[in-house]
N, C-alpha and C positions, 0 to 999 in steps of 0.2 A: 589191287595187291600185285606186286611184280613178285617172280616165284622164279629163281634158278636155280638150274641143275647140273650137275658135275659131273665127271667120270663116267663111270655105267650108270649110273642112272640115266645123265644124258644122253648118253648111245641107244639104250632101251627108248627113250624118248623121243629119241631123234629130233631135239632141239634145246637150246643150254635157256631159253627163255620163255617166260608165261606172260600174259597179264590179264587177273579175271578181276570182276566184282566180286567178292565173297557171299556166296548164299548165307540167307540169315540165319540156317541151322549151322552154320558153320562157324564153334566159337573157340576150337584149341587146333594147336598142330594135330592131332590125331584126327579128328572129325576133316582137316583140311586132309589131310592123306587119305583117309575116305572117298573126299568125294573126286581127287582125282584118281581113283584105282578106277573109278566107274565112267571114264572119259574115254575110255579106248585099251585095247589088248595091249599095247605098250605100255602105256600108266601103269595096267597092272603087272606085267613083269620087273616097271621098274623101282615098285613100291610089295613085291611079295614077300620080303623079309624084311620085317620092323628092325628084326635084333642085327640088321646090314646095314641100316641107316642112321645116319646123323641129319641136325636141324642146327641151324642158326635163325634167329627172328630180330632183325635190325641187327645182323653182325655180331650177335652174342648167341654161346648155344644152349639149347633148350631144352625142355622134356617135353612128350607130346602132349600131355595134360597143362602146356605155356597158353594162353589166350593168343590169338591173332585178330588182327582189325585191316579192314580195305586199305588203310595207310601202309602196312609191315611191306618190309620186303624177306621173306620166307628163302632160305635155300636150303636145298637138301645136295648131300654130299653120301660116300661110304666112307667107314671108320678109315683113318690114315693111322697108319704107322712108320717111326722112326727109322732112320738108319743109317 
């Protein structure tokens, strides 16, 4: 699975790109946000507000209850606004 990340998240991350295997408990966007909050003290500040984040899974966006598979490419961004 390739996994990137945008804006503050990427800063808290300190890198715009992933690429893992998916553990097998791992079957929606939420459970994948899971298991990278428990990757390191960055992960989790850049994933501590759910209701701050957005998902896209293969370029359309999601809910976290979307299924993910080792094929997706995953990115998480924060809400944007207009102007």
């Amino acid at each position: 699975m390739d996994i990137l990340y945008f804006a503050r998240i990427r800063e808290n991350i300190g890198h715009a790109t992933d690429r893992i295997s998916l553990p097998e408990d791992v079957t929606t966007v939420g459970e994948l946000v899971d298991h990278l909050r428990r990757q390191g003290e960055n992960y989790q500040a850049a994933f501590a507000n759910e209701a701050l984040l957005r998902t896209a899974v293969n370029q359309a966006y999601v809910d976290f209850d979307h299924p993910v598979s080792d094929s997706d490419e995953v990115a998480f961004f924060p809400p944007m606004t207009g102007g």
